[in-house]
LORO-678307 format. One line per field, with one value per residue (C-alpha): residue number from 1; residue in three letters; chain; x, y, z. Coordinates in nm, 4 decimals. Example, Ala and Ser with C-alpha at 12.3 -4.5 7.8 and 13.67 -1.06 7.14 Angstrom:
2
num	c(1 | 2)
residu	c(ALA | SER)
chaine	c(A | A)
u	c(1.2300 | 1.3670)
v	c(-0.4500 | -0.1060)
w	c(0.7800 | 0.7140)
***
This chain:
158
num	c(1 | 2 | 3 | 4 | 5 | 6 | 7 | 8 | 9 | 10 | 11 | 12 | 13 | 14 | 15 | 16 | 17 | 18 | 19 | 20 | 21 | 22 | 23 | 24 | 25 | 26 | 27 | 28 | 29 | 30 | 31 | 32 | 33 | 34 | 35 | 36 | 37 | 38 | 39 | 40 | 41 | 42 | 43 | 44 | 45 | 46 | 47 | 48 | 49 | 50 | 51 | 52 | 53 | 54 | 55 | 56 | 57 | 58 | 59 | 60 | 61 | 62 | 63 | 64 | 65 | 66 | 67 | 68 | 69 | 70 | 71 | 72 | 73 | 74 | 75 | 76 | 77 | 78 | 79 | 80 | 81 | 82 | 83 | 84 | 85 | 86 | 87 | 88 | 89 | 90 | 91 | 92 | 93 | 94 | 95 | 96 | 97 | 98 | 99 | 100 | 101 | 102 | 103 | 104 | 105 | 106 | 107 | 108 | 109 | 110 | 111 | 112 | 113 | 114 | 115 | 116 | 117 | 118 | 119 | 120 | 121 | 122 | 123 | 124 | 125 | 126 | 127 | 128 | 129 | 130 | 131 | 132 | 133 | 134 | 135 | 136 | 137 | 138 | 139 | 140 | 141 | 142 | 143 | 144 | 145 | 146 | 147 | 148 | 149 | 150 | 151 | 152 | 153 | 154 | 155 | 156 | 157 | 158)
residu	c(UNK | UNK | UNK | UNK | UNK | UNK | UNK | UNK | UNK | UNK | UNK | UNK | UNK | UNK | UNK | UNK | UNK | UNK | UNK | UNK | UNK | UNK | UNK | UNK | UNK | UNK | UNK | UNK | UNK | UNK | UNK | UNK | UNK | UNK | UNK | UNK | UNK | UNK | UNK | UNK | UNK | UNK | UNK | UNK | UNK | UNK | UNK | UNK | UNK | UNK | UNK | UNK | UNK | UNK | UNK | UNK | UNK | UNK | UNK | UNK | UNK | UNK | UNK | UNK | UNK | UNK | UNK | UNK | UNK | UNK | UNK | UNK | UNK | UNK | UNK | UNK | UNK | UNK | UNK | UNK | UNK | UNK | UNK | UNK | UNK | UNK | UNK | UNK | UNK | UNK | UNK | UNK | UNK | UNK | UNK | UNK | UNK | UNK | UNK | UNK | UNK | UNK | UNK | UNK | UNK | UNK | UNK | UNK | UNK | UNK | UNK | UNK | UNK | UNK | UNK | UNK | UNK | UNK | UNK | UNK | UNK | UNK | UNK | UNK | UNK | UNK | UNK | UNK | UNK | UNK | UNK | UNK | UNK | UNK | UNK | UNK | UNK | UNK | UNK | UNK | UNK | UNK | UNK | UNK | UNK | UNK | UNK | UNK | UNK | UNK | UNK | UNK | UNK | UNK | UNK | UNK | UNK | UNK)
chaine	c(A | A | A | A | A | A | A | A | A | A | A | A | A | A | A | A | A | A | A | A | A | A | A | A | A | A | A | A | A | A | A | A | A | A | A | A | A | A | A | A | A | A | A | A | A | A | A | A | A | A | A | A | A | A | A | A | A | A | A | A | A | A | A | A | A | A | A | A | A | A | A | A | A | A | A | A | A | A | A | A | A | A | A | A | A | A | A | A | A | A | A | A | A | A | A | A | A | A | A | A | A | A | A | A | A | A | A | A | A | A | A | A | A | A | A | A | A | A | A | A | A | A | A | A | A | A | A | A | A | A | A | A | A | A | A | A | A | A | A | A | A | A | A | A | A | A | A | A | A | A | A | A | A | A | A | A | A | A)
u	c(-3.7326 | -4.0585 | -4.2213 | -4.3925 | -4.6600 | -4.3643 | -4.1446 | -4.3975 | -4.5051 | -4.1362 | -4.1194 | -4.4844 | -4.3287 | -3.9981 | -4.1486 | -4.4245 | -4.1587 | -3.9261 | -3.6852 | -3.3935 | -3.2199 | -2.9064 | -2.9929 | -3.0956 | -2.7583 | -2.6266 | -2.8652 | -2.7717 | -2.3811 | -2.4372 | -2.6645 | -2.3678 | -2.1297 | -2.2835 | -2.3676 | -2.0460 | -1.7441 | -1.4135 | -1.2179 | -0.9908 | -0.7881 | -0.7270 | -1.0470 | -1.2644 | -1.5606 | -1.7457 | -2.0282 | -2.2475 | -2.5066 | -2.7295 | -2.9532 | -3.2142 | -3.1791 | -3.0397 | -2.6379 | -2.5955 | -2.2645 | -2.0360 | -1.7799 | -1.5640 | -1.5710 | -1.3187 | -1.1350 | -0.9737 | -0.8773 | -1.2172 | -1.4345 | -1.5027 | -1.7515 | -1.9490 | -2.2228 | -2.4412 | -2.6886 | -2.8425 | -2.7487 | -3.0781 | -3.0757 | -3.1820 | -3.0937 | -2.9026 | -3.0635 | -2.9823 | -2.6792 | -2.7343 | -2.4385 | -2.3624 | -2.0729 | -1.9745 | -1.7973 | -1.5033 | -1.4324 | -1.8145 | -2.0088 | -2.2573 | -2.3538 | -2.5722 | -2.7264 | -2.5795 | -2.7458 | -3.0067 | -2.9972 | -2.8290 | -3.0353 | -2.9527 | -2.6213 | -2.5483 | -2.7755 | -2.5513 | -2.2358 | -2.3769 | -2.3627 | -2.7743 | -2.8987 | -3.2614 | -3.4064 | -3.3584 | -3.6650 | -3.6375 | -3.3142 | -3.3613 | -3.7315 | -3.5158 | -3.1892 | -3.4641 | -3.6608 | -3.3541 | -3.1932 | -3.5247 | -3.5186 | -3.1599 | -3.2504 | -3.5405 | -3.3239 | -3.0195 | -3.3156 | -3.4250 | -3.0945 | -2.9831 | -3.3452 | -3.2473 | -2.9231 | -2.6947 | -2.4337 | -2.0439 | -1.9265 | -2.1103 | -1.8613 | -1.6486 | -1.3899 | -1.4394 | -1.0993 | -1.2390 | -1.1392 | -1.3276 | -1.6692 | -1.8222 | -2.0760 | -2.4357)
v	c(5.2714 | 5.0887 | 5.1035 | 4.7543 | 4.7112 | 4.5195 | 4.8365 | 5.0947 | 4.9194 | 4.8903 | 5.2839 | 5.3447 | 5.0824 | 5.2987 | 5.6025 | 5.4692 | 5.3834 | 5.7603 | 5.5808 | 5.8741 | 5.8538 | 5.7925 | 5.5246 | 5.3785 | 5.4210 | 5.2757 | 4.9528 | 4.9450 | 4.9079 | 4.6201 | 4.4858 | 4.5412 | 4.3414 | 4.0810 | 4.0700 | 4.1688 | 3.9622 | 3.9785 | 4.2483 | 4.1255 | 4.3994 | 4.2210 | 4.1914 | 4.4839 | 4.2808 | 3.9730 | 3.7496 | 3.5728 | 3.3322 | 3.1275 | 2.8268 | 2.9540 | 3.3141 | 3.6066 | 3.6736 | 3.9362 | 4.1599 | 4.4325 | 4.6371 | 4.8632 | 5.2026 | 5.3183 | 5.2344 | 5.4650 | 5.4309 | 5.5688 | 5.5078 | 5.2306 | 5.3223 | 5.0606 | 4.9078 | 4.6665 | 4.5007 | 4.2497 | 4.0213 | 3.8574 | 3.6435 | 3.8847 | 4.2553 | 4.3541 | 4.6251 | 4.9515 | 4.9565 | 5.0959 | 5.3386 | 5.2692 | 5.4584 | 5.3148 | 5.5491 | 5.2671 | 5.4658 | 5.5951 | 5.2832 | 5.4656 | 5.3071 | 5.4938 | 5.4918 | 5.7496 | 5.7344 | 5.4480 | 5.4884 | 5.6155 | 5.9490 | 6.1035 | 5.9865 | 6.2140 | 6.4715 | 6.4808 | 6.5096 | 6.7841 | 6.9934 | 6.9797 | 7.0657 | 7.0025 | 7.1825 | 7.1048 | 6.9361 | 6.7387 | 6.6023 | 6.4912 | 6.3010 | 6.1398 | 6.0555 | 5.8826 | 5.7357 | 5.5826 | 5.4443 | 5.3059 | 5.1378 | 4.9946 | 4.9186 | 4.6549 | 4.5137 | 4.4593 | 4.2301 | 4.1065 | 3.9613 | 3.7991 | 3.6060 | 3.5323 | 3.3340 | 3.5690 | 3.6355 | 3.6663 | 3.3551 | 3.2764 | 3.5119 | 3.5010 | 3.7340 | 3.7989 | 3.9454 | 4.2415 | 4.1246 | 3.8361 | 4.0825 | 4.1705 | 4.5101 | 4.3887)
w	c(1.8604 | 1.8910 | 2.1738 | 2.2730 | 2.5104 | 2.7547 | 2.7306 | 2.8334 | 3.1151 | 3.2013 | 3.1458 | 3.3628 | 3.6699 | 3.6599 | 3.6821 | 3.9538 | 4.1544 | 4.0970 | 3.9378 | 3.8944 | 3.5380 | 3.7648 | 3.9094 | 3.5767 | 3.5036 | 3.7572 | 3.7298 | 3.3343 | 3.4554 | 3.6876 | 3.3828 | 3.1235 | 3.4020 | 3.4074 | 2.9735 | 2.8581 | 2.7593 | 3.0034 | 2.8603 | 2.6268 | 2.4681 | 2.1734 | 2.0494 | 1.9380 | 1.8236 | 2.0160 | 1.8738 | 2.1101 | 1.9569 | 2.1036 | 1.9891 | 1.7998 | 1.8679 | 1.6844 | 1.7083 | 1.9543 | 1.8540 | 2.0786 | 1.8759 | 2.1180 | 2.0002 | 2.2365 | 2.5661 | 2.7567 | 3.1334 | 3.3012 | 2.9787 | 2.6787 | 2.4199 | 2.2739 | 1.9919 | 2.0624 | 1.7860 | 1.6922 | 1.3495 | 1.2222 | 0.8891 | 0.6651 | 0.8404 | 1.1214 | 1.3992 | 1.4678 | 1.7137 | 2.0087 | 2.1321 | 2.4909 | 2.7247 | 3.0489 | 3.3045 | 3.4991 | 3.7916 | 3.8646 | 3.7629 | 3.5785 | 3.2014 | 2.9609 | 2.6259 | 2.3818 | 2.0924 | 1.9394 | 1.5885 | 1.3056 | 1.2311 | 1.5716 | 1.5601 | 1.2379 | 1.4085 | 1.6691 | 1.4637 | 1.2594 | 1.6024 | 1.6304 | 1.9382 | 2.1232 | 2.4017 | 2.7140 | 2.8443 | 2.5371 | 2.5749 | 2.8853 | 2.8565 | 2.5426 | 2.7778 | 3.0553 | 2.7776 | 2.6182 | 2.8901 | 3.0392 | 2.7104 | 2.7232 | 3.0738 | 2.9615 | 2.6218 | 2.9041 | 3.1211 | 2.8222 | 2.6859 | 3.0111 | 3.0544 | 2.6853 | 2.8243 | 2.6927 | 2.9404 | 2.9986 | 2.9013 | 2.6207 | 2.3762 | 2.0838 | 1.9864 | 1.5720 | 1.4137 | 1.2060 | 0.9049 | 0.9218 | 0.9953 | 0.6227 | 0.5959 | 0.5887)
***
């Protein structure tokens, strides 16, 4: 993750202000709401593109009844980003940031484990981080309606 001059002082104001890691869930659902496509069952993956910015792209991971698992990154001309693992909790409200890049994802699914106090200045830094990119994409123009659902088949590997 790099950490911009704009994102720490988004990280220093959320702290200043004892901004709980809940609530910065709870902000990054409302966020999400108002980003992400109307469900469409159909459709795992949904391109959004905007004039001369990069294509923003959501894959659902999973839906279940209470929870949908998704990846969110961004398609540039020559690479695509990281995606950024995000789980939203239905019935609570709550949205948060699993896991931002591809080494702690296989970390993770190798069963490795980090202390405590760790873990959990990671988890707030995270989603203080998804928090800003969320802001960032809807002062972008990115928003709800501005979707289109991509048949799989059609996405290649970059």
């Amino acid at each position: 993750m790099i950490l911009t001059e704009q994102y720490l002082s988004h990280r220093q104001y959320v702290r200043k202000h004892n901004i709980s890691l809940m609530q910065l869930h709870e902000f990054n659902h409302r966020l999400l709401e108002a980003l992400l496509p109307i469900e469409n069952q159909q459709a795992q993956i949904h391109h959004s593109a905007l004039n001369s910015t990069p294509l923003l792209q959501v894959k659902y991971r999973e839906r279940f009844k209470f929870t949908t698992e998704i990846a969110m990154c961004m398609i540039f001309d020559d690479a695509v980003s990281d995606a950024l693992v995000i789980r939203i909790y239905h019935d609570a409200q709550l949205a948060e940031l699993v896991y931002s890049n591809e080494f702690e994802k296989q970390f993770r699914e190798m069963g490795g484990r980090v202390d405590a106090k760790n873990q959990a200045s990671l988890r707030y830094s995270q989603n203080c981080f998804l928090n800003k990119w969320l802001i960032y994409l809807l002062e972008k123009g990115y928003c709800q309606t501005e979707w289109q659902a991509i048949s799989e088949s059609s996405v290649t590997q970059r």
